[in-house]
PyMOL Python script that loads the backbone (N, CA, C, O; Angstrom):
from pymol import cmd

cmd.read_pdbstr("""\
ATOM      1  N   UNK A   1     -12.991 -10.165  24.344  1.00  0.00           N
ATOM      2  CA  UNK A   1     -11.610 -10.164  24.749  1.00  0.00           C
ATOM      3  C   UNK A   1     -11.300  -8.800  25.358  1.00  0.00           C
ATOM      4  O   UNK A   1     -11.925  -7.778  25.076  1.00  0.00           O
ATOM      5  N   UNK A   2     -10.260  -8.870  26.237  1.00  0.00           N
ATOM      6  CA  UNK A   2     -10.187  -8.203  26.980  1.00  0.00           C
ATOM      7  C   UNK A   2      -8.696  -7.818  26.846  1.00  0.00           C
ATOM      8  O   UNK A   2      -7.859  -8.716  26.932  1.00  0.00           O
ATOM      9  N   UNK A   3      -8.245  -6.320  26.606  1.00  0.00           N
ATOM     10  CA  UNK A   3      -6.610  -5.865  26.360  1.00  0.00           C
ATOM     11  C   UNK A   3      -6.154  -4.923  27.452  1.00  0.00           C
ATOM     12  O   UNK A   3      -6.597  -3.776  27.518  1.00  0.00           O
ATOM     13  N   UNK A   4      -5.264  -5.409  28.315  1.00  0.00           N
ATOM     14  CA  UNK A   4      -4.570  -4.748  28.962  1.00  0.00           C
ATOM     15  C   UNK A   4      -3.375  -3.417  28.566  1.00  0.00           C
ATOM     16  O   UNK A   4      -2.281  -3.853  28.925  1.00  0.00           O
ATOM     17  N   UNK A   5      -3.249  -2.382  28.135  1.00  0.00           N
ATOM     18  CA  UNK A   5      -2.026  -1.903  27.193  1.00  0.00           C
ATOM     19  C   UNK A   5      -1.731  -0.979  28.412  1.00  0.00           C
ATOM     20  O   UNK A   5      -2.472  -0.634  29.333  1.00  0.00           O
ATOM     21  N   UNK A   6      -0.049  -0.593  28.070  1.00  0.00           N
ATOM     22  CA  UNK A   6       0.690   0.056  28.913  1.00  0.00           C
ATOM     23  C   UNK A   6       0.145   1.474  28.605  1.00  0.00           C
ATOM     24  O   UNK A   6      -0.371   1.569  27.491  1.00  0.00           O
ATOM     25  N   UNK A   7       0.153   2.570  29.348  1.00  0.00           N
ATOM     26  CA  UNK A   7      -0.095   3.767  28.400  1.00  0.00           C
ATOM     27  C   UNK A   7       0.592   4.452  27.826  1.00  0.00           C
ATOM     28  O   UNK A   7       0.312   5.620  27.556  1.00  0.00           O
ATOM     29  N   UNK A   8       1.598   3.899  27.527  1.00  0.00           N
ATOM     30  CA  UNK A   8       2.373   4.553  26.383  1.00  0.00           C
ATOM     31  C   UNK A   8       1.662   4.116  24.898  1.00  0.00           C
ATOM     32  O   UNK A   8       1.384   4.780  23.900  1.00  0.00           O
ATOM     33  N   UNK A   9       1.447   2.182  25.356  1.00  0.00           N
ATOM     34  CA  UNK A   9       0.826   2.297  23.840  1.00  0.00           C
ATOM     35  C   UNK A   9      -0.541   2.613  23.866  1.00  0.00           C
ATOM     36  O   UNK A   9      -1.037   2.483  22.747  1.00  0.00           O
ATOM     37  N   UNK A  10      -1.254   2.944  24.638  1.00  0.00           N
ATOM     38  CA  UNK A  10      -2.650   3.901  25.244  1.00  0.00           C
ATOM     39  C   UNK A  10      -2.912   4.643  24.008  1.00  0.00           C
ATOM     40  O   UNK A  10      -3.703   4.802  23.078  1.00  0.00           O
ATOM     41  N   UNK A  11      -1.169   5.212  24.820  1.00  0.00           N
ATOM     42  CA  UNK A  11      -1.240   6.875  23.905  1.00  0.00           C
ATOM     43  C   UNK A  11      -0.923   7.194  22.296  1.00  0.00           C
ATOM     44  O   UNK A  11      -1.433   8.000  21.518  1.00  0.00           O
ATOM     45  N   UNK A  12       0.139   6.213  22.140  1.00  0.00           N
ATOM     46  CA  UNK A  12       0.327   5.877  21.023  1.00  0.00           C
ATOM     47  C   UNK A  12      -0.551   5.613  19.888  1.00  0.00           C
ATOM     48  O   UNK A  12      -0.356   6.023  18.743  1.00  0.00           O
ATOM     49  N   UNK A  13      -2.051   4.525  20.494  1.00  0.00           N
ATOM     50  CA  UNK A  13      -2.665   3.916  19.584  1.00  0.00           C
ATOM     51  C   UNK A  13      -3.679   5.349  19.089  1.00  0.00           C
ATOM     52  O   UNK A  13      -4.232   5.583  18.014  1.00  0.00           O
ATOM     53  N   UNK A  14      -3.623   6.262  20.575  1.00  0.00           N
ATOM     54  CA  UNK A  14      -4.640   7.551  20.356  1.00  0.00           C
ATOM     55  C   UNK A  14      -3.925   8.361  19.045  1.00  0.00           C
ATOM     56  O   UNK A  14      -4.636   8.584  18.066  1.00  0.00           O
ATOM     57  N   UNK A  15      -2.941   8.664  19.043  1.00  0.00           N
ATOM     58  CA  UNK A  15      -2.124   8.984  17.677  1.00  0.00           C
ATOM     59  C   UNK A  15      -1.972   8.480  16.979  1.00  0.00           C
ATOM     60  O   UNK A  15      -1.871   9.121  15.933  1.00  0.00           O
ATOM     61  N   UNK A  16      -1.849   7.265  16.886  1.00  0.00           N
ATOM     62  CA  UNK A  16      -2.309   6.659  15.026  1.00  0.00           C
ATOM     63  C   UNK A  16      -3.670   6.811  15.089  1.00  0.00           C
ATOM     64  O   UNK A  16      -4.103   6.822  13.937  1.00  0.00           O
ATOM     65  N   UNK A  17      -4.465   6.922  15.820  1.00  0.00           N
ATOM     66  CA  UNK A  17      -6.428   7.283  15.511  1.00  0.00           C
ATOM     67  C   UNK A  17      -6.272   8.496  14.552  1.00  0.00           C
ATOM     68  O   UNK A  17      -6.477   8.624  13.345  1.00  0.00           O
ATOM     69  N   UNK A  18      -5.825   9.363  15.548  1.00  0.00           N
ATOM     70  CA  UNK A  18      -5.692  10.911  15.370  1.00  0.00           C
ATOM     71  C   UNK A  18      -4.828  10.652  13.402  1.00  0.00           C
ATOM     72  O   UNK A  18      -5.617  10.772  12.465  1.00  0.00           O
ATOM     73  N   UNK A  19      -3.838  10.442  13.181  1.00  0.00           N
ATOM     74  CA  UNK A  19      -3.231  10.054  12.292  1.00  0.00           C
ATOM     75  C   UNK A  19      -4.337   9.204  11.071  1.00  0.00           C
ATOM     76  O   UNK A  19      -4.559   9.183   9.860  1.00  0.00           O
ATOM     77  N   UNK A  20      -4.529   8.942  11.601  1.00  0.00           N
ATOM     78  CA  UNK A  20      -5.462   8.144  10.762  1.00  0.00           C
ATOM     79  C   UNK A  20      -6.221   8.855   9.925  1.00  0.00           C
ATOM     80  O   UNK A  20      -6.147   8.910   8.698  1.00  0.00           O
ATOM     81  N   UNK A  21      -7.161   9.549  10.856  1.00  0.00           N
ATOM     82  CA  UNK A  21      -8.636  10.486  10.654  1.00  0.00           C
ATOM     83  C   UNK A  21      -7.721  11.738   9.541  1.00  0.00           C
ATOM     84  O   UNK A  21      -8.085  12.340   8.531  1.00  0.00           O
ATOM     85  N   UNK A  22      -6.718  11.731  10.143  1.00  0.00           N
ATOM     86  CA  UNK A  22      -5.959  13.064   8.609  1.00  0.00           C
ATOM     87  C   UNK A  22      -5.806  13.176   7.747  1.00  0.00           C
ATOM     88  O   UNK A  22      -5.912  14.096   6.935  1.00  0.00           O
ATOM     89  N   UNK A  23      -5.194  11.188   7.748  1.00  0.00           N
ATOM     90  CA  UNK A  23      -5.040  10.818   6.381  1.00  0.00           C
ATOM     91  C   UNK A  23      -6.377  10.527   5.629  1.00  0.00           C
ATOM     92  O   UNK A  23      -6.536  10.911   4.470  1.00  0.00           O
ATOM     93  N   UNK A  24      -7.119   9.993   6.160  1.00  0.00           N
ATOM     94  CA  UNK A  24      -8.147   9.241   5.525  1.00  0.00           C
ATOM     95  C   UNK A  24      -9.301   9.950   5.402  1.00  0.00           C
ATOM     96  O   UNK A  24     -10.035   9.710   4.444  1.00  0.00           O
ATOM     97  N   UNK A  25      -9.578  10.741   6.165  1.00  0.00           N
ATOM     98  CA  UNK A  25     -10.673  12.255   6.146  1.00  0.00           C
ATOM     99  C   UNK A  25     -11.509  11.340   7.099  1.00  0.00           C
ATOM    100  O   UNK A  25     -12.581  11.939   7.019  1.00  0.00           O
ATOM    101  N   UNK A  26     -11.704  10.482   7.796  1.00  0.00           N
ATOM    102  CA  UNK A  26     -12.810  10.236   8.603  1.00  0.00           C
ATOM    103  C   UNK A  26     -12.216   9.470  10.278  1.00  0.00           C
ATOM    104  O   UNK A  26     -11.139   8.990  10.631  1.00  0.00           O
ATOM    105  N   UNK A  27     -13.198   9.624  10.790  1.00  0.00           N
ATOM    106  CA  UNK A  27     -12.816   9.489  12.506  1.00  0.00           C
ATOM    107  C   UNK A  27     -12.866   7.978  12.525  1.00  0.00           C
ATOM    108  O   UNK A  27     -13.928   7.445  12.204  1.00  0.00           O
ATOM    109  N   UNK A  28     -11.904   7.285  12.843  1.00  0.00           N
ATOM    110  CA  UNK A  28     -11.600   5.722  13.670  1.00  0.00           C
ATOM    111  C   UNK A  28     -11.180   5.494  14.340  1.00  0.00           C
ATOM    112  O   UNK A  28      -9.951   5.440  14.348  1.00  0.00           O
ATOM    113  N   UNK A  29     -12.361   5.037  15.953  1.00  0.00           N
ATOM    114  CA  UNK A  29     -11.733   4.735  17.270  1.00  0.00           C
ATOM    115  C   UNK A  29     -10.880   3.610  17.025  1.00  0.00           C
ATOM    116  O   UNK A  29     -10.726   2.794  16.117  1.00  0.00           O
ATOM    117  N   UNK A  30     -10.201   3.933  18.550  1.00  0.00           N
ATOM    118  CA  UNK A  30      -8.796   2.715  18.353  1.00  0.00           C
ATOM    119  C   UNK A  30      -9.284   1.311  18.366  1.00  0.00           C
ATOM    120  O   UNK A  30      -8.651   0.458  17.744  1.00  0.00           O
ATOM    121  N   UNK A  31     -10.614   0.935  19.182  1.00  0.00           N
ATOM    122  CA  UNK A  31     -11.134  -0.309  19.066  1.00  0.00           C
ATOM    123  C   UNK A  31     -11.201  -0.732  17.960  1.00  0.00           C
ATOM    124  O   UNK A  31     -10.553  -1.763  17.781  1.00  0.00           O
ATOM    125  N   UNK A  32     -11.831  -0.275  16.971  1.00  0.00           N
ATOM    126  CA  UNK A  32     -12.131  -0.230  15.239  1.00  0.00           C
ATOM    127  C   UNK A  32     -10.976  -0.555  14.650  1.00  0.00           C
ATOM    128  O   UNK A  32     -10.865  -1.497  13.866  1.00  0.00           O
ATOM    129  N   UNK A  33      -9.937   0.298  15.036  1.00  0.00           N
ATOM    130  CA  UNK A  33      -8.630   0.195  14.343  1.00  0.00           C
ATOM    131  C   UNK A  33      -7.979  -1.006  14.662  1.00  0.00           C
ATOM    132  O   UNK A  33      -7.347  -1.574  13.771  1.00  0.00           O
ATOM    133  N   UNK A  34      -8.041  -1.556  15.960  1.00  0.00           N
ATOM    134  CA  UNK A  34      -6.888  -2.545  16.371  1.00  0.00           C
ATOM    135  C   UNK A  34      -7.024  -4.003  15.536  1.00  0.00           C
ATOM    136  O   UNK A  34      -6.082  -4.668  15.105  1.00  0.00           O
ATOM    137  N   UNK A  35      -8.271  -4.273  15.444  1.00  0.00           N
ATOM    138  CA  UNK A  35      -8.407  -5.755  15.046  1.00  0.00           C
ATOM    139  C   UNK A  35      -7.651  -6.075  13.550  1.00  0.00           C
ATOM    140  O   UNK A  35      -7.014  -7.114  13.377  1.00  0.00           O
ATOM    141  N   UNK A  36      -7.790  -5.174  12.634  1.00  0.00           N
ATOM    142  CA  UNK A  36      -7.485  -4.710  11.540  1.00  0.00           C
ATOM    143  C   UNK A  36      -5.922  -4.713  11.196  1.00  0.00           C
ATOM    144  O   UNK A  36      -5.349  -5.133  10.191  1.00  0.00           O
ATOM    145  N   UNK A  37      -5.216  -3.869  12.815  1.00  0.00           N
ATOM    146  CA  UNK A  37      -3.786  -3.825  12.995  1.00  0.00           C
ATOM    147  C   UNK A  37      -3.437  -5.437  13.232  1.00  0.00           C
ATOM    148  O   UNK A  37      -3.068  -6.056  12.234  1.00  0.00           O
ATOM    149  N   UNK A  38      -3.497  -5.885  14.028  1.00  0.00           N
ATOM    150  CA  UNK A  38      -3.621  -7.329  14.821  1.00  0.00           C
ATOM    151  C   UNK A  38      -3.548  -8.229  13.346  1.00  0.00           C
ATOM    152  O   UNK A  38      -2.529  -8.825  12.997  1.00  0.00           O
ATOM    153  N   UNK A  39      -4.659  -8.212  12.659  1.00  0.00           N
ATOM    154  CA  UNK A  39      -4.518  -8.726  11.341  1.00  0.00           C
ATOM    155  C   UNK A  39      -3.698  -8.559  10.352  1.00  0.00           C
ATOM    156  O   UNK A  39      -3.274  -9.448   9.613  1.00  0.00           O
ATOM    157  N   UNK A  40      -3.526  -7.757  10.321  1.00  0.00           N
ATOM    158  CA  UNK A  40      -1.951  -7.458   9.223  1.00  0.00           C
ATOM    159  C   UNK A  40      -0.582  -7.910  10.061  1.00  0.00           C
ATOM    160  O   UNK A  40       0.365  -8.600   9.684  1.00  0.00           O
ATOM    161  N   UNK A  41      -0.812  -7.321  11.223  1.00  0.00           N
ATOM    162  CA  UNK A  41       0.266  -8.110  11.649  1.00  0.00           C
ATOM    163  C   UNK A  41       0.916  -9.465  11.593  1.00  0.00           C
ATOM    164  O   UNK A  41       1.989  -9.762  11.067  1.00  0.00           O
ATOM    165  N   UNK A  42      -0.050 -10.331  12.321  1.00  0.00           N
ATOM    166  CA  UNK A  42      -0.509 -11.769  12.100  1.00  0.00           C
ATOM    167  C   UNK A  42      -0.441 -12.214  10.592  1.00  0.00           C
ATOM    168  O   UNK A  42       0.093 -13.321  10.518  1.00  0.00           O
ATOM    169  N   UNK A  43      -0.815 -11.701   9.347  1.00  0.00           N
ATOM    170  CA  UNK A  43      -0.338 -12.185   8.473  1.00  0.00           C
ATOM    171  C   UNK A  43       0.875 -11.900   7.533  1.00  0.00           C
ATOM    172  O   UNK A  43       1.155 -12.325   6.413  1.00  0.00           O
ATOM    173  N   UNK A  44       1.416 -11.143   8.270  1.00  0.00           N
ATOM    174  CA  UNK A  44       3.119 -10.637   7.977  1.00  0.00           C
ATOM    175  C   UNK A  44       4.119 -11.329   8.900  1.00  0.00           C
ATOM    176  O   UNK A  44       5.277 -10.929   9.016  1.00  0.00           O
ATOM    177  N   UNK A  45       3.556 -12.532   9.644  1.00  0.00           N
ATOM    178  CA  UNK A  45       4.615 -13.162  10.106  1.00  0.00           C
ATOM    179  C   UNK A  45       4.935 -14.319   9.549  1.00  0.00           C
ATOM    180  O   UNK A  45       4.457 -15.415   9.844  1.00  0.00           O
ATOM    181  N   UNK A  46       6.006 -14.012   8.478  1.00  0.00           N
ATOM    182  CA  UNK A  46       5.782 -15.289   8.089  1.00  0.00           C
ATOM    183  C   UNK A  46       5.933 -17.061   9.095  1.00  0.00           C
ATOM    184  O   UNK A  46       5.354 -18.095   8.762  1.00  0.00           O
ATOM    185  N   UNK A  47       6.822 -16.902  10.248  1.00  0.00           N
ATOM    186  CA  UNK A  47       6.797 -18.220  11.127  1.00  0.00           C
ATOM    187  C   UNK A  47       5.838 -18.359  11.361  1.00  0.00           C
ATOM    188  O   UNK A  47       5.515 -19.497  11.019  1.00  0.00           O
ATOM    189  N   UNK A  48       4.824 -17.688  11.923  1.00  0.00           N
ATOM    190  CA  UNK A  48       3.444 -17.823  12.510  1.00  0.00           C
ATOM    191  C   UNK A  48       2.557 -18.791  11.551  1.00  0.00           C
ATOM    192  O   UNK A  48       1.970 -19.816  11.899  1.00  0.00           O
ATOM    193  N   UNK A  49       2.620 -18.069   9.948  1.00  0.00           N
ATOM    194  CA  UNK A  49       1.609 -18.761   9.173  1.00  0.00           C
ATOM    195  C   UNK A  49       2.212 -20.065   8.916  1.00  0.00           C
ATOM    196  O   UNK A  49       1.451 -20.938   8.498  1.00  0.00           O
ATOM    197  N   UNK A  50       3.859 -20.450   9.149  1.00  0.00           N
ATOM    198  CA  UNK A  50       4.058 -21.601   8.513  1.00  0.00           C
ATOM    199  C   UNK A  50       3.979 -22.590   9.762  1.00  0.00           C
ATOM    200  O   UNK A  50       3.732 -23.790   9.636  1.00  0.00           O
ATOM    201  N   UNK A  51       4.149 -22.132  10.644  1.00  0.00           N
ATOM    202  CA  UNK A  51       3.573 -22.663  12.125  1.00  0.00           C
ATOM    203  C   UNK A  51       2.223 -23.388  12.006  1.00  0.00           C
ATOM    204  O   UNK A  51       2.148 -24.557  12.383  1.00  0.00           O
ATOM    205  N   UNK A  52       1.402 -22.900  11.618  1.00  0.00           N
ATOM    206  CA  UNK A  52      -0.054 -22.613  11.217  1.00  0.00           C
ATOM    207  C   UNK A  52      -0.643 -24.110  10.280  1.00  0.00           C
ATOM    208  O   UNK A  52      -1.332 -25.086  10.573  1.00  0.00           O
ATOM    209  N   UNK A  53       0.041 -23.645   9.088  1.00  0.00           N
ATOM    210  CA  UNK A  53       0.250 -24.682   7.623  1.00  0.00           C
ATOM    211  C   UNK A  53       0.418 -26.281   8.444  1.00  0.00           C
ATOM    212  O   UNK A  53      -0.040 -27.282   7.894  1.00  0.00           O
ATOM    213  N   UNK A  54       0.873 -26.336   9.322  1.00  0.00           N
ATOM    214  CA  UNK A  54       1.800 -27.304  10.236  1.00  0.00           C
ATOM    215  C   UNK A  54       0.554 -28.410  10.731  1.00  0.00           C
ATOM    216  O   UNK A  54       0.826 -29.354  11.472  1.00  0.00           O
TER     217      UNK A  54
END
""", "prot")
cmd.dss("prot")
cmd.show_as("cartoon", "prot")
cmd.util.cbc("prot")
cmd.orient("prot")
């Protein structure tokens, strides 16, 4: 799959990396990071999952 992002959220996602690696003591590219984001997201919606259930 293939992600088009504006570069604001480019830049953005480069600062939660950066953010990340501070909190957590270790380096995670944004590729690494996103699927993970995407997933929490996706299961914090709740319409989506009851969409889903359907």
């Amino acid at each position: 799959m293939t992600l088009l992002l504006t570069p604001q959220l480019n830049e953005a996602l480069g600062v939660y990396a950066e953010l990340y690696r501070t909190a957590y003591g270790h380096e995670a590219a944004v590729v690494d990071l996103v699927p993970a984001m995407l997933e929490t997201f996706l299961a914090g919606d709740k319409a989506f999952a009851a969409a889903r259930r359907k």
